[in-house]
Structure formats: structure tokens, C-alpha cells
C-alpha positions as CSV (number, residue, x, y, z in Angstrom):
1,X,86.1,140.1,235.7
2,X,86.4,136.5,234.0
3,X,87.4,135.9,231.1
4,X,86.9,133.0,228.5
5,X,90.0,130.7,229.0
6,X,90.4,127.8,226.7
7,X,92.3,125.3,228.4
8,X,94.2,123.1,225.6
9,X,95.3,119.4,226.5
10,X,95.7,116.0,225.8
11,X,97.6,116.5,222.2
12,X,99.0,113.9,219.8
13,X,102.4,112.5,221.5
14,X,103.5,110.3,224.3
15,X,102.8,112.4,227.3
16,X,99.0,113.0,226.5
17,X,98.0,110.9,229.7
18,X,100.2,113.7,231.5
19,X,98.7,116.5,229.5
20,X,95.3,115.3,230.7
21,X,96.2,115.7,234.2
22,X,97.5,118.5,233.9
23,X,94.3,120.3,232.1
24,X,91.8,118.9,234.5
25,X,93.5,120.9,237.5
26,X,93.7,123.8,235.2
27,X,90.8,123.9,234.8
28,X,89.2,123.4,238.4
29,X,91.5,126.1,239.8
30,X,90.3,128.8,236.6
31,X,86.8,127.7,237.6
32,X,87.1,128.6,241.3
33,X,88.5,132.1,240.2
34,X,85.3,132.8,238.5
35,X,86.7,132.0,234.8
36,X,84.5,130.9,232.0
37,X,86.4,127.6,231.1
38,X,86.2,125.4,227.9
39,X,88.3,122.5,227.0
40,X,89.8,122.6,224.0
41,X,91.8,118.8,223.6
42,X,94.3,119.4,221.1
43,X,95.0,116.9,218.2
44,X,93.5,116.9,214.5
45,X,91.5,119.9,213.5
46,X,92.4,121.9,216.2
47,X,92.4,125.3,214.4
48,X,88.9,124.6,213.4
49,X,88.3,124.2,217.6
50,X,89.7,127.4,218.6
51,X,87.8,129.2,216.2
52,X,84.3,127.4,217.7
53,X,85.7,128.9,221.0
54,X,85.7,132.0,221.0
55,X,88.4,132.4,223.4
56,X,89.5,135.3,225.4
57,X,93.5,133.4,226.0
58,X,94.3,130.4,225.8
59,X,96.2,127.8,228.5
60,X,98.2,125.5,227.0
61,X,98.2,122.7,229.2
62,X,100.2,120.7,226.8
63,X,103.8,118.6,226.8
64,X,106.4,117.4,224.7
65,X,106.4,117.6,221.3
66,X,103.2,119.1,219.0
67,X,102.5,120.8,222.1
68,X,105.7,122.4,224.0
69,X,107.8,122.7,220.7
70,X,106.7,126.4,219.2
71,X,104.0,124.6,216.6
72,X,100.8,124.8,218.6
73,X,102.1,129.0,219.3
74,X,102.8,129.5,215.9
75,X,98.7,128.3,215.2
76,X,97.6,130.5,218.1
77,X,99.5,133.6,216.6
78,X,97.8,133.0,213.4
79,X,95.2,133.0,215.5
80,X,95.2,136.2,217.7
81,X,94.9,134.2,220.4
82,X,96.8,135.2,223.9
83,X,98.5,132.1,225.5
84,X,100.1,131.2,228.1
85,X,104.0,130.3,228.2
86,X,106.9,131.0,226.4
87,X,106.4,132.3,222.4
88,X,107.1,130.2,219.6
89,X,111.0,130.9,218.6
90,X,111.8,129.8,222.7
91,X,109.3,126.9,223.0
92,X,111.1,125.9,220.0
93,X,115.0,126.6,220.9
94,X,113.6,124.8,224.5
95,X,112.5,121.5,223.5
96,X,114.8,121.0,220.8
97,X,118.0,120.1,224.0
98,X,121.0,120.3,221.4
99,X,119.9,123.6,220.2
100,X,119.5,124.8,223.8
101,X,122.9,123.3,224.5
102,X,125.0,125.9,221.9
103,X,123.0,128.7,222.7
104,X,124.1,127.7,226.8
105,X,127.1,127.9,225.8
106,X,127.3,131.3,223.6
107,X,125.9,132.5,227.0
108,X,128.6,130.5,228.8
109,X,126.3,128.4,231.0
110,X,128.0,125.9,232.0
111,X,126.2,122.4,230.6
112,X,127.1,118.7,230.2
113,X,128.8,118.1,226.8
114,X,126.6,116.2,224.5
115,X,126.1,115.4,220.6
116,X,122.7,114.5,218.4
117,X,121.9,111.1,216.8
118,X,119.5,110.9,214.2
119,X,117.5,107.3,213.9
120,X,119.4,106.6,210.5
121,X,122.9,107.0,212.5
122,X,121.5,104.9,215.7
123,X,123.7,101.9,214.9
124,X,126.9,103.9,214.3
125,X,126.3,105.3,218.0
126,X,129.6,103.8,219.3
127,X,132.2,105.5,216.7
128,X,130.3,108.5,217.3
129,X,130.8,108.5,220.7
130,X,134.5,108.0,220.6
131,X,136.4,108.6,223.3
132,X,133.3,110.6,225.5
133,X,133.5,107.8,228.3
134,X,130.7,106.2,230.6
135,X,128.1,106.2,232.1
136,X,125.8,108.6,229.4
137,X,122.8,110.3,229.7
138,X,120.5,108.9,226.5
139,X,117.5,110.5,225.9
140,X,115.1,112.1,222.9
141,X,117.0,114.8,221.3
142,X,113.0,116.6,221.6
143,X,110.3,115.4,223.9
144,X,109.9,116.0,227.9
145,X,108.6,114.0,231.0
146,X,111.9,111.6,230.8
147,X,110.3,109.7,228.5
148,X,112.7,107.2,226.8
149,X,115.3,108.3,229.6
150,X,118.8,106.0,229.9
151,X,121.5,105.7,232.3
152,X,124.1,103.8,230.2
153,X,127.2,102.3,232.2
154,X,129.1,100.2,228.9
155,X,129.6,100.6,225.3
156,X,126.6,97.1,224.7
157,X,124.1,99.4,226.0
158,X,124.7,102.5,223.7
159,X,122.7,101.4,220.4
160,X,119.8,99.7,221.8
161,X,119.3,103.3,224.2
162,X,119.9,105.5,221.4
163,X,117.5,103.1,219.7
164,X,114.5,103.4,222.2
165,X,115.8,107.3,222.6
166,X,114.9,107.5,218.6
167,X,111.6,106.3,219.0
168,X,110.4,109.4,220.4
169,X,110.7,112.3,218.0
170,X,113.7,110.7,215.8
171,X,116.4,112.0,217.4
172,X,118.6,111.4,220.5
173,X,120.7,113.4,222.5
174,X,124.0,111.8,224.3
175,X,125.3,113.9,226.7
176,X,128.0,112.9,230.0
177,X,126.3,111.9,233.2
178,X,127.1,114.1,236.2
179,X,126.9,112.6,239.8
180,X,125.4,115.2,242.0
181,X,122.0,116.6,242.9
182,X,119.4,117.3,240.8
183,X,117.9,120.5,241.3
184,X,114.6,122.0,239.7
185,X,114.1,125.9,239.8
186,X,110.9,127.3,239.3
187,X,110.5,130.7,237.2
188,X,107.3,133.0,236.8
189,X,107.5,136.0,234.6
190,X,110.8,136.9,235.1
191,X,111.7,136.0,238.7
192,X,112.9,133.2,240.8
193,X,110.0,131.4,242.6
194,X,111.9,128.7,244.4
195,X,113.7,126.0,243.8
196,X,113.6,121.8,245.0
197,X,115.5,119.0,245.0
198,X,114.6,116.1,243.7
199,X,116.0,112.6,244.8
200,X,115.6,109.3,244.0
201,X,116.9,105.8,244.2
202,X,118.0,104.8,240.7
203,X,120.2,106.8,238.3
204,X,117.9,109.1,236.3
205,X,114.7,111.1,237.3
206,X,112.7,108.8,234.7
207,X,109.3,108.5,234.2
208,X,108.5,106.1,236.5
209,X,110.1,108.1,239.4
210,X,108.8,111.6,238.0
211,X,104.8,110.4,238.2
212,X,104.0,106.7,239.4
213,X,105.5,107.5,242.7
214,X,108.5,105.2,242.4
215,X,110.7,106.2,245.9
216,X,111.3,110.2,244.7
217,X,111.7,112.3,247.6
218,X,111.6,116.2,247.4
219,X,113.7,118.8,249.9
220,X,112.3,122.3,249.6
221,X,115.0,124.3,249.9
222,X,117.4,122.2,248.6
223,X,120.0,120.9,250.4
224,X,122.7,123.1,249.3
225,X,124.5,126.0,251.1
226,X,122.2,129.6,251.0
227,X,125.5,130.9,248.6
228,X,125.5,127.7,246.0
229,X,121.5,127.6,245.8
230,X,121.3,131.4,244.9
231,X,124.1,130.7,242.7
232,X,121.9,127.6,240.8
233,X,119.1,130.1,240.8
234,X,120.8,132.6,239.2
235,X,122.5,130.0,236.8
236,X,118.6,129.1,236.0
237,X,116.7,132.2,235.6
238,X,120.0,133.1,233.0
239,X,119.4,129.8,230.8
240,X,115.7,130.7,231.1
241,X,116.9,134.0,229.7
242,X,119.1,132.7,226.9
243,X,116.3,131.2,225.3
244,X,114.1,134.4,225.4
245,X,111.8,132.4,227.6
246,X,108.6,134.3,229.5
247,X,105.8,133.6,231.5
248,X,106.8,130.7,233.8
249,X,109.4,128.1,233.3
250,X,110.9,125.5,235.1
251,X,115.2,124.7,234.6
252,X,116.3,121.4,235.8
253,X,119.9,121.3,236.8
254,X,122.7,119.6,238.8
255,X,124.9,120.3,241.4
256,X,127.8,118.3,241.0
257,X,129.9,116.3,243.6
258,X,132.7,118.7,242.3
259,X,130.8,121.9,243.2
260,X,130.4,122.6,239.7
261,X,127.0,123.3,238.4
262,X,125.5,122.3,234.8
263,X,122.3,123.3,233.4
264,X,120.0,119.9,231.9
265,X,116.9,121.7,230.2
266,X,114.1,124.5,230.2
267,X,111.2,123.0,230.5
268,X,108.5,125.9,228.8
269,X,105.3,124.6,229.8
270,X,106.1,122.0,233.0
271,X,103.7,119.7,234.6
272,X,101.0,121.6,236.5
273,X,99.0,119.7,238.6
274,X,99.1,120.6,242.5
275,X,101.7,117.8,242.9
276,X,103.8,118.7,240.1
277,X,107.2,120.2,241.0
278,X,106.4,124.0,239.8
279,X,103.5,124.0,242.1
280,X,105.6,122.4,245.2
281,X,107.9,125.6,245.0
282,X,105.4,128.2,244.0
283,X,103.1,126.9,247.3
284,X,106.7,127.1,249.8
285,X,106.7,131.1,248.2
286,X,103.1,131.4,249.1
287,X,101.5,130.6,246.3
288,X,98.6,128.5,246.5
289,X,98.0,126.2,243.2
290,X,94.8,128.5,241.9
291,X,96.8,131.9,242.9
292,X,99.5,130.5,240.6
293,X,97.9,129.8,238.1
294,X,96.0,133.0,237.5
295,X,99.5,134.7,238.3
296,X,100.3,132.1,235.1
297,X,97.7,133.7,233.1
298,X,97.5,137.1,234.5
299,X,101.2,136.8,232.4
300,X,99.5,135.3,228.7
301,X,100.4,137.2,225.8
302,X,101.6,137.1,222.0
303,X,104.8,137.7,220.2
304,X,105.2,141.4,219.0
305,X,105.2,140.7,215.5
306,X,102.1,142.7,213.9
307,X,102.9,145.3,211.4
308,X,103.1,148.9,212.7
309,X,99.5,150.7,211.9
310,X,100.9,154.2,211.3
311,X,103.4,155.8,209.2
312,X,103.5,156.5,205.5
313,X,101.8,154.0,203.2
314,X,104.3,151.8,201.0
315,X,104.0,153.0,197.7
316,X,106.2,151.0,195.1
317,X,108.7,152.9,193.0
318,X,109.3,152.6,189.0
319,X,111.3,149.5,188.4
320,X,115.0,151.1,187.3
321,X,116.2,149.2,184.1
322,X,118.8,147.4,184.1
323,X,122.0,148.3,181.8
324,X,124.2,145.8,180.1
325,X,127.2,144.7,181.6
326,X,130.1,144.8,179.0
């Protein structure tokens, strides 16, 4: 039987054109499974839209931040509204990349080493970096899609990327570049889907290379030995893990030229439209774009944090005076 799916996209950050995208496939795939679909385009008043809707669950189609960051979940829990994705503590833990990073390592999985810069601090970037070397990864410290992305090769480039980093969210995160392959692995419920490779012709999987087409090429399997790509996957699904992530994921990582493998990010709600990467490995596993995304919502839920309906009633005790302390 169908049920009433809200689909919510668009949202108030920089990867609302992306967002869009994403919800319009959504949506045509839930309305060829015989789903009663409504939009729902996120941004001011949205609390006041879900209630109008009268939703069975919810689909976030959303990205970055206000969206993919635990605050959007948090509304739908007040809510009582099933969703799709991760719950609001991992969203939260996922976006924000130098909270992920500790937690990676109390797990020890293996990450590049990195350290946050807030806006005020963006022109002291170069005694906080010290002796950490070049080239540097430079990007938001909370935001997706490679948005404000840098490659940085010598100390004049630092401030003015940590700069451009800061403009999206207030934060940046600097972490050491590793030469290798970039590897995405694709996660639904609680099992490996797949995983891809992702190449390109300039340093960094930015935005421009991620979704206007600019030279990325895509090997599905990767091009890794059968051991070393069960051994990423693993590596994945157990950052995916450390973050108390469910649902689907996707984990971006790279294989080193030194055989050593790092983990970049969790991404909790990743692009979905039948050329994103997610869909790319769920369709080499046999899914089809509209089989995965009802296996995506066949997996909606809420946190378990409702108060327990039976057991004795609280009743409050006499208050015990206090005696004087001599």
C-alpha cells in the first residue's frame, strides 16, 4: 500500500540547486511505486508545512548544512514524523568533519590529521599550521558537495582558502592531503552496497568536477585488489558505525600511494539523483534507482527517545529538610 511521503528539498544553504535535483528524482521514482507524494521545500516556516501535510514519513532530500546537520531531524522528532537517514546526534557528529575526525580516531580509523579554524582566527592560519607541511586539504569545517574545496601547495595560499573555506558555515577544516585514490562506498541499512572510484584531472573532487561534468571518470569496482577494496569497505561501513549512522550512507575515502587507507567523511544524506554516486553503486548491486529508493524508505524511522508508557506512575516524595552544617 502507498503511503503519503513528503519529499523535503531545496533548504536555505549553498547546495539548494543540488537539493532540487535531488527531490525531483525522488519524487518521480516514489510516484512510479504508487506513493502519494507532496513537496515539502524546506526553508522559513517549515514546521508550519509539515503540519499542512499530513505526512506518513518524510524524505529528506536535503544537503549541507540546515538540512544534513541533525536540525531539520531534531524538528521532525518534535514532530513524530518518520524520516529517512541518519537520526539527529549522527547527522550532527557527520557534518560537523572535526568532530567526526576524534570520534575516527577513539575508533582508531585511520584519518588524515587536521585542525579547525574559526573565521575570527582566518588570518592567523599560518602560525596555526606550524610545521603541518604542504599541499593541504582546505575546506568548510560543516557543509557538503565540495563546496569551497582547496588544494593548497604554499604557505601565500593558506589565508585567502581558509578565507573562502569560512564563508560557508564559519569554520574551516585543514587537514594533510593524501595522494592516492579516491574511493566512495555506498551503505544501506547496515550493509555494504558497493563501492566506486572516482577520478579526475585536477587535485580535489570539487564542485565543478562532482556535478558540471568537468573530466570525472568513475571505475565500478574500483581499481584496487579484491583484498584492499573489502578492506576500504570494511574501513567504511566501521566509520559509518562510529557515528551511530543508519539508513543509507555514503563514506568517501582514499587509498593512498603508500597502501595506507584514511577515511575523508560520512556523508548522511548523499546526492540522490540516478547519476549521483550512491545510485551508480546501488544499480552495479542490482538495484535500480526506484528499488533503491523505496529500499531507502522502506528503512525511515525515529530516534527511540519516547518515554516508556508502563510502569508505576512518578509520584514525588516529601522534600527532606535540610540540617545546618556546623
Amino acid at each position: 500500500m502507498g503511503k503519503r511521503v513528503g519529499v523535503l528539498m531545496g533548504g536555505w544553504g549553498e547546495e539548494r540547486e543540488i537539493s532540487l535535483k535531488t527531490g525531483e528524482a525522488v519524487v518521480a521514482a516514489l510516484e512510479t511505486l504508487g506513493h502519494t507524494v507532496t513537496r515539502v521545500f524546506a526553508g522559513p516556516g517549515l514546521d508550519r508545512a509539515l503540519r499542512a501535510a499530513d505526512l506518513d514519513v518524510a524524505f529528506l532530500a536535503l544537503h549541507g548544512r540546515m538540512g544534513e546537520d541533525g536540525r531539520v531531524q531534531g524538528l521532525l522528532e518534535l514532530l513524530e514524523i518518520p524520516y529517512t537517514g541518519s537520526g539527529v546526534l549522527a547527522s550532527a557528529l557527520a557534518m560537523d568533519k572535526p568532530m567526526a575526525k576524534k570520534l575516527f580516531q577513539l575508533h582508531n580509523l585511520a584519518s588524515p590529521r587536521g585542525y579547525r579554524v574559526a573565521r575570527a582566527d582566518a588570518g592567523r592560519a599560518l602560525e596555526l599550521h606550524g610545521d603541518s607541511g604542504f599541499p593541504c586539504v582546505v575546506k568548510p569545517a560543516k557543509g557538503g558537495s565540495s563546496v569551497g574545496l582547496s588544494v593548497v601547495h604554499d604557505a601565500g595560499a593558506l589565508v585567502p582558502a581558509v578565507a573562502q573555506a569560512c564563508r560557508f558555515g564559519g569554520e574551516a577544516l585543514v587537514e594533510r592531503f593524501v595522494q592516492g585514490q579516491e574511493v566512495t562506498v555506498g551503505i544501506l541499512g547496515d550493509s555494504v552496497l558497493g563501492s566506486c572510484e572516482v577520478s579526475y584531472p585536477r587535485e580535489g573532487f570539487d564542485y565543478e568536477a562532482k556535478y558540471k561534468g568537468a573530466g570525472a571518470q568513475y571505475f565500478l569496482p574500483p581499481r584496487l585488489s579484491d583484498t584492499r577494496r573489502v578492506n576500504v569497505e570494511t574501513l567504511a561501513l566501521a566509520a559509518y558505525r562510529a557515528l551511530g549512522c543508519r539508513g543509507y550512507g555514503r563514506v568517501d575515502l582514499m587509498c593512498s600511494d603508500t597502501e595506507n587507507d584514511v577515511v575523508l567523511e560520512v556523508n548522511t544524506l548523499p546526492g540522490f539523483t540516478p547519476t549521483s554516486l550512491l545510485p551508480k553503486i546501488a544499480a552495479r548491486a542490482g538495484l535500480d534507482f526506484p528499488a533503491l529508493v523505496q529500499g531507502v524508505l522502506d528503512r525511515a524511522t525515529r530516534d527511540e527517545s519516547h518515554v516508556a508508557e508502563e510502569g508505576p506512575a512518578f509520584a514525588p516524595t516529601a522534600p527532606v529538610p535540610l540540617r545546618a552544617v556546623r
